[in-house]
DOBA-851530 format. One line per 2 residues: number of its first residue (from 1); their letters; for each residue x, y, z of N, C-alpha, C. Coordinates in pm, whole numbers, plus 50000, padded with zeros to 5 digits. Layout:
% residues N
NUM	a	X:Y:Z:X:Y:Z:X:Y:Z | ...
***
This chain:
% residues 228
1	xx	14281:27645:51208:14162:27649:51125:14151:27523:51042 | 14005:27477:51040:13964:27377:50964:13996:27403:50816
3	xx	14021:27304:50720:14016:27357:50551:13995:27233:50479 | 13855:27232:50426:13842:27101:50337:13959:27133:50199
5	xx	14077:27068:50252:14175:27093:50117:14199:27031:50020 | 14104:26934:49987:14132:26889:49852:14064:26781:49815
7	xx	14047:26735:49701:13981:26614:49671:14084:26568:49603 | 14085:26409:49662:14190:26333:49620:14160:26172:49590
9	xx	14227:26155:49475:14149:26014:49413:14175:25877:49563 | 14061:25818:49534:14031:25739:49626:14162:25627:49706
11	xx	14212:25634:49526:14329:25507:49530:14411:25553:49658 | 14434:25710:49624:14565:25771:49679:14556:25770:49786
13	xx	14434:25754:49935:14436:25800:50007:14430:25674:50081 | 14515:25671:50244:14482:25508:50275:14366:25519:50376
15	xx	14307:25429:50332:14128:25416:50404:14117:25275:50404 | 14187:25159:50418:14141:25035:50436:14121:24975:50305
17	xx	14187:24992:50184:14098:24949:50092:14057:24788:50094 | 14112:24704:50162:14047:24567:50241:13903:24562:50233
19	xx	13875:24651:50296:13731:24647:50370:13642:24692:50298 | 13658:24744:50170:13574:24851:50084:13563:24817:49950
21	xx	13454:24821:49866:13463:24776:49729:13395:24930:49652 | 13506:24963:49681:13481:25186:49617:13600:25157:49462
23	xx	13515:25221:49349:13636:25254:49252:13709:25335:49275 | 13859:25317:49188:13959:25440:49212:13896:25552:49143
25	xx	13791:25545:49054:13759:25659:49014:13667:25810:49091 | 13642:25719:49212:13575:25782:49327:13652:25930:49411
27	xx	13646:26003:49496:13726:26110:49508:13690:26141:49666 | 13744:26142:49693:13762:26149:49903:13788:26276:49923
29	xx	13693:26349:49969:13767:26461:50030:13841:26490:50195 | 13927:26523:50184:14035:26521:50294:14008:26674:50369
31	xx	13982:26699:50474:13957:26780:50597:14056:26809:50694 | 14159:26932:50702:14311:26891:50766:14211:27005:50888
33	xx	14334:26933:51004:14287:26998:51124:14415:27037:51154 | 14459:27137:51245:14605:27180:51271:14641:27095:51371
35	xx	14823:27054:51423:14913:26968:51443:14898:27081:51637 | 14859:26969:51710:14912:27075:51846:14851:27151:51903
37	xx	14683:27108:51862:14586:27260:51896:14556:27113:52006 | 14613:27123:52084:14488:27049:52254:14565:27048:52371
39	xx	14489:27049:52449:14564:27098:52619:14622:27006:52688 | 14615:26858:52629:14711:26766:52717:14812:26717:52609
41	xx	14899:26629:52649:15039:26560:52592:15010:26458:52555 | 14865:26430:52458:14817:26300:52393:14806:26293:52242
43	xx	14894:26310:52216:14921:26302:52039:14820:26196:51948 | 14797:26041:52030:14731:25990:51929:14601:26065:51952
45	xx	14557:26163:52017:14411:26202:52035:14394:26311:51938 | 14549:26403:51892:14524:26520:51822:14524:26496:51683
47	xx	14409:26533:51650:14343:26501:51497:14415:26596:51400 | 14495:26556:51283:14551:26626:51163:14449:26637:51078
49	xx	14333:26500:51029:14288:26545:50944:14166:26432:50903 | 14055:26457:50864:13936:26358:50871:13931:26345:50694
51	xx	13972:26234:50636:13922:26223:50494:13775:26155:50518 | 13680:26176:50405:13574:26129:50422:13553:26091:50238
53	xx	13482:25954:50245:13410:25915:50096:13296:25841:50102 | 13268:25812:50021:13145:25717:49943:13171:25657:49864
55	xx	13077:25507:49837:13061:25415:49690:12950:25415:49612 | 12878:25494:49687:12719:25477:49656:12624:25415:49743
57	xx	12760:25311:49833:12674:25247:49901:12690:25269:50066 | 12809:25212:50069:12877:25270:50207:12921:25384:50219
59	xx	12971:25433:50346:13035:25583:50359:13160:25563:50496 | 13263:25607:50424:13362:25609:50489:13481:25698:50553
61	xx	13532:25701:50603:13556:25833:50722:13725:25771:50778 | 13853:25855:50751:13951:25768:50813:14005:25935:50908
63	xx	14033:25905:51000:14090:25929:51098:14246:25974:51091 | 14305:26075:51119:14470:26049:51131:14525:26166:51252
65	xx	14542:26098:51286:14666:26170:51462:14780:26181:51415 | 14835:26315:51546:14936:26305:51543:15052:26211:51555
67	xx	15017:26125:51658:15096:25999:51634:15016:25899:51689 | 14988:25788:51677:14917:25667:51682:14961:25589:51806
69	xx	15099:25595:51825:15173:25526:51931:15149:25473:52064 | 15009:25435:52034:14962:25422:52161:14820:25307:52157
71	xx	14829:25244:52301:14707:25130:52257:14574:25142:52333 | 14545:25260:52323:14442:25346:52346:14343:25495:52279
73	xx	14241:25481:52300:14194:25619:52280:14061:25588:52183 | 13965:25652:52189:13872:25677:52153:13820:25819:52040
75	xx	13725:25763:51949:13705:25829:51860:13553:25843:51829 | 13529:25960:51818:13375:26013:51819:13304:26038:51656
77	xx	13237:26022:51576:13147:26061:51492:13022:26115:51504 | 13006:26228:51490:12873:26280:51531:12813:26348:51358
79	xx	12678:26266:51368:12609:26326:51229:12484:26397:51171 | 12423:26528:51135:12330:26553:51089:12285:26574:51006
81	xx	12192:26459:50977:12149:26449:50813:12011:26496:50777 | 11910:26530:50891:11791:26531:50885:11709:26633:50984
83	xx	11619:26659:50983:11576:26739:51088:11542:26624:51224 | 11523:26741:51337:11511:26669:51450:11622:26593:51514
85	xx	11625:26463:51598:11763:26432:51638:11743:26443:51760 | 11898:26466:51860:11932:26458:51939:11881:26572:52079
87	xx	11959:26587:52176:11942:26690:52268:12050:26711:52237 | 12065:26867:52305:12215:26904:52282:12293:26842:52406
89	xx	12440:26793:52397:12530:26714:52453:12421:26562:52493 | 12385:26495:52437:12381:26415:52442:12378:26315:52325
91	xx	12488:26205:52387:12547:26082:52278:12523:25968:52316 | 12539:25817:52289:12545:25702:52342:12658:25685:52415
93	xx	12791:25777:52410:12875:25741:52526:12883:25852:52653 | 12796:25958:52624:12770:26000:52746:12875:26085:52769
95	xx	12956:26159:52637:13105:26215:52666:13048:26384:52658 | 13121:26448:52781:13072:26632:52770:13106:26681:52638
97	xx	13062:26712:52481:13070:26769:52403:12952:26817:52368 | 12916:26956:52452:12820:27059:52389:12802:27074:52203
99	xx	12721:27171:52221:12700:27228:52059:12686:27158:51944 | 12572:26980:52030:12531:26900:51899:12441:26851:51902
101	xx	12325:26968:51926:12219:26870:51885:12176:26894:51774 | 12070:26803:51771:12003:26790:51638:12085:26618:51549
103	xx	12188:26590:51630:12222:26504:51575:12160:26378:51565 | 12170:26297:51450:12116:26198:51369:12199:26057:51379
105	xx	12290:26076:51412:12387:25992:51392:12534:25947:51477 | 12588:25833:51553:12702:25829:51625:12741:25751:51558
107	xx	12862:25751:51591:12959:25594:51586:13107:25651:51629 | 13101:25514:51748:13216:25559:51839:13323:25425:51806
109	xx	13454:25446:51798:13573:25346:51779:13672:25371:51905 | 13672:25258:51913:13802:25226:52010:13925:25156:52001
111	xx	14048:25215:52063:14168:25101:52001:14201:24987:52181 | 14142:25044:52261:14144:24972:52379:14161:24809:52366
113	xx	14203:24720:52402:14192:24572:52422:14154:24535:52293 | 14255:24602:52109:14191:24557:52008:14092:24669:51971
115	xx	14109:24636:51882:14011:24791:51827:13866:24757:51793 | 13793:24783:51779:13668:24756:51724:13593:24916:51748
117	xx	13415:24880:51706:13329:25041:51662:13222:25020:51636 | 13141:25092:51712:12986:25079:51701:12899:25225:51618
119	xx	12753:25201:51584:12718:25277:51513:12537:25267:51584 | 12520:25377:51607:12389:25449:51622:12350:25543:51539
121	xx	12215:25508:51595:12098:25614:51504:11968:25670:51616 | 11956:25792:51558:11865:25816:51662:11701:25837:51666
123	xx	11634:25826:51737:11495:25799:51708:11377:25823:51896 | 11399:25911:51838:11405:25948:52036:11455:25890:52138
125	xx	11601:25849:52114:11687:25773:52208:11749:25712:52134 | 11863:25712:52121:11994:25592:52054:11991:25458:52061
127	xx	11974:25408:51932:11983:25253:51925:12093:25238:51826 | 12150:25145:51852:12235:25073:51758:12199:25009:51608
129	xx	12259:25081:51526:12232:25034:51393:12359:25051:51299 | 12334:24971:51191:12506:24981:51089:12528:24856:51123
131	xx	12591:24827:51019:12714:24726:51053:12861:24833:51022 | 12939:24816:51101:12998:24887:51084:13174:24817:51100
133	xx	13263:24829:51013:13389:24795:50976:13504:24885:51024 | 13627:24881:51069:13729:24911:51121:13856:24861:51098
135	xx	13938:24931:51050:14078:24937:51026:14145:25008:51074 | 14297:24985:51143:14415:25072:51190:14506:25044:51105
137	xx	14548:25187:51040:14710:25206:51009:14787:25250:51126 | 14883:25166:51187:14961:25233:51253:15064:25336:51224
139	xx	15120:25325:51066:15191:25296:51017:15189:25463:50975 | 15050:25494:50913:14980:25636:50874:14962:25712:50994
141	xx	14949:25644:51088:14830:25713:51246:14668:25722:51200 | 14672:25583:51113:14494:25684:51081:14408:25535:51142
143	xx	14276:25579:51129:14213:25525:51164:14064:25519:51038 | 14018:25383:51045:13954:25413:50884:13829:25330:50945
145	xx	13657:25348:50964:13546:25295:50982:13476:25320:50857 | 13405:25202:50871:13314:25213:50748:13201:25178:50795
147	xx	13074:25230:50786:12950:25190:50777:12897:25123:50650 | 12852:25014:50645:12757:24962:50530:12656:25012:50479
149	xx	12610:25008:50367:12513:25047:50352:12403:25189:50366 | 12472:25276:50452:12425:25401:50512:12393:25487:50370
151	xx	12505:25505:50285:12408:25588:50168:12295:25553:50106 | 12299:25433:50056:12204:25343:49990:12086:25426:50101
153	xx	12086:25358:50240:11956:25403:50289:11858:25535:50318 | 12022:25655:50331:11988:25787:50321:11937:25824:50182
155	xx	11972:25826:50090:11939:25817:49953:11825:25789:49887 | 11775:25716:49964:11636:25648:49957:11538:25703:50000
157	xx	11588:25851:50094:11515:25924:50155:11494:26034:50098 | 11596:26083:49997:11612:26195:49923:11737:26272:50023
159	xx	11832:26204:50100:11924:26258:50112:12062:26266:50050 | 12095:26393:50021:12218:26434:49957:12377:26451:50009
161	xx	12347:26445:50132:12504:26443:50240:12412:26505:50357 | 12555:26594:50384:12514:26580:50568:12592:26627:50654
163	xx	12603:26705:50762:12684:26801:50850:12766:26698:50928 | 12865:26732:50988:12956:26627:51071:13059:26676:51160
165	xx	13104:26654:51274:13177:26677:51373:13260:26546:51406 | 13387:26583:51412:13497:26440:51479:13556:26457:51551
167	xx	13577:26429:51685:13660:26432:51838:13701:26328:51855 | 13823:26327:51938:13861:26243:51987:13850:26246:52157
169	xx	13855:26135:52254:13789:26144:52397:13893:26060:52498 | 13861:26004:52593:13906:25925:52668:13791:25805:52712
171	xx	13811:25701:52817:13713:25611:52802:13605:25552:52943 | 13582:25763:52985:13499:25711:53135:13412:25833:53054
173	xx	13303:25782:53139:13179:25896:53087:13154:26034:53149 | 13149:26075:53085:13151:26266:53149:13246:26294:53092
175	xx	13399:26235:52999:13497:26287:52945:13467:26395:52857 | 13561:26518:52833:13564:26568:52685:13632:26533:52599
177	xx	13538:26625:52441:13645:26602:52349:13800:26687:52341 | 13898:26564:52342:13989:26631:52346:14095:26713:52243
179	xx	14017:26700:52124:14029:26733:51972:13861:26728:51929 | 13856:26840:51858:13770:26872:51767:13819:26926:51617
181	xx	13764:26857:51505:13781:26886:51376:13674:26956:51358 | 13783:27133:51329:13663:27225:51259:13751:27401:51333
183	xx	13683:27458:51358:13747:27620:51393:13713:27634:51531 | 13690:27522:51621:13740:27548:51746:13844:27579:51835
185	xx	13802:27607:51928:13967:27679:52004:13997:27553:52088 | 14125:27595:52143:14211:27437:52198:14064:27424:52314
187	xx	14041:27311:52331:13950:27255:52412:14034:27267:52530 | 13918:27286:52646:14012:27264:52826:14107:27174:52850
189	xx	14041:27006:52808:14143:26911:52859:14041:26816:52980 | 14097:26744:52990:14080:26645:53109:14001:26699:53223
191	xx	13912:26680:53242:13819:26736:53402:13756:26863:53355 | 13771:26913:53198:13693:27026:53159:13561:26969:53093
193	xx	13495:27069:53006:13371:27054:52914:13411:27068:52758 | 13348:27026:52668:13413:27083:52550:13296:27099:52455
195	xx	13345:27193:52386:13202:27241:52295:13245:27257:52141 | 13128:27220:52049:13178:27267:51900:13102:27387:51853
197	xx	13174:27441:51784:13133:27560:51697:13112:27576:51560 | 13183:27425:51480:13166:27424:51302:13160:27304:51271
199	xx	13083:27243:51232:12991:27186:51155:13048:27146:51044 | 13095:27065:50977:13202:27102:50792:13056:26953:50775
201	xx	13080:26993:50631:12966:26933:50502:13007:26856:50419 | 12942:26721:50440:12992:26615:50299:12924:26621:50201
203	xx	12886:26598:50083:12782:26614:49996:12820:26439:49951 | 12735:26329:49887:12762:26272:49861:12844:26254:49690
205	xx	12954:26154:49674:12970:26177:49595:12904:26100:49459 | 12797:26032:49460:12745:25962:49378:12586:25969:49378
207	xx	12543:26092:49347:12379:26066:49368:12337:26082:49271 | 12235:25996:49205:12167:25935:49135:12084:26078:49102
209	xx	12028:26065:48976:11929:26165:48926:11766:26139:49007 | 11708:26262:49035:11568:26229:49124:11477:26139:49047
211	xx	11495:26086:48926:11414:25949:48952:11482:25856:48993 | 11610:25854:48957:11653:25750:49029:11636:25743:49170
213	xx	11643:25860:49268:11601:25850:49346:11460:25795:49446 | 11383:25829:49283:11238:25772:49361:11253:25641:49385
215	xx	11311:25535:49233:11335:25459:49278:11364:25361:49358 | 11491:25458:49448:11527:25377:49571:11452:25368:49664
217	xx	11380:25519:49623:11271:25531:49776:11167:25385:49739 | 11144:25347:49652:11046:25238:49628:11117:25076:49635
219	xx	11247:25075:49646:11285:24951:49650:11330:24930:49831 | 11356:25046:49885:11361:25075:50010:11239:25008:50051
221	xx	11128:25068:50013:11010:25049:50096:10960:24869:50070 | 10979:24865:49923:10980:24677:49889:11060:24622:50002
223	xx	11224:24672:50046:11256:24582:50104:11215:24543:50268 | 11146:24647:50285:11081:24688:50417:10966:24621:50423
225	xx	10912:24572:50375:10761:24494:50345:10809:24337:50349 | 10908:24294:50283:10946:24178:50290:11021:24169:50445
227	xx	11061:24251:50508:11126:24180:50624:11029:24163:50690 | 10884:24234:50699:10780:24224:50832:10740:24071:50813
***
């Protein structure tokens, strides 16, 4: 069983702090997944536990396996922040994980040939958007992406957080997830299908009072006028 267990100061938790300009006064909540729930003998794929935070501006998400030991494997983010979205099982990598549509949001990481991670958005078909940042602890087993800017822009919309799903996969298309974070049962495995059933909820941790909000919605739209 899934258990958002705790909120834990930002400092404490390792998420890249390199890559991130978040105060320690900020608070990450940490998402443990159980040790051993999946049908093959791929440890860096089995997910312990998804911490997730915010700065206000960016939003960040670290990753941790059972063991890392390996110079492979793939990692899924799936997000719904809004109405409308996706079809169900369908992503930009094309991997069998039923029970998500409506989704708003991807971003897939890889440790293959060097690690790197991309970020989509959806809009009747997936395009690439984000800039998006990546760090490996080997050291932890975690894995830490950051999107830029993504609250700032949700925020601007009058959004407050947002539903989320994290798997881990392999790297041909039609794969499943071979870990799911949340109250799913051990997934098939390799040459099966895989489906989610729970959904867990970030709320952001820094939102502005609703004028401030209008605000953004109006400096949003300024900055949208100046790029045309």
């Amino acid at each position: 069983m899934c258990m958002m267990s705790r909120v834990t100061p930002l400092a404490a938790v390792v998420i890249g702090t390199a890559m991130m300009a978040a105060s320690s006064s900020l608070a990450a909540v940490v998402y443990d997944d159980p040790t051993g729930d999946i049908a093959t003998g791929n440890p860096n794929l089995d997910i312990t536990s998804v911490t997730v935070w915010d700065n206000g501006n960016d939003l960040g998400f670290t990753i941790t396996v059972d063991n890392l030991d390996a110079d492979w494997g793939k990692y899924m983010l799936f997000i719904d922040y809004q109405d409308g979205g996706s079809a169900d099982n369908d992503n930009p990598w094309a991997r069998n994980v039923s029970g998500l549509g409506g989704m708003d949001f991807f971003s897939g990481m890889w440790l293959d040939n060097g690690y790197n991670a991309t970020a989509y958005s959806y809009s009747g078909g997936w395009y690439e958007s984000y800039t998006t940042g990546i760090d490996v602890d080997w050291a932890s087993n975690s894995i830490t992406f950051v999107m830029m800017d993504v609250v700032t822009s949700w925020m601007s919309q009058g959004i407050t957080g947002f539903d989320f799903e994290v798997g881990t996969t392999g790297g041909g298309s039609g794969d499943p997830a071979i870990d799911l974070i949340g109250d799913e049962d051990v997934q098939p495995g390799w040459g099966g299908g895989s489906h989610s059933i729970d959904r867990l909820r970030y709320d952001f941790s820094t939102v502005p009072a609703p004028g401030a909000l209008a605000l953004l919605g109006l400096a949003g739209l300024a900055s949208r006028r100046r790029r045309r």
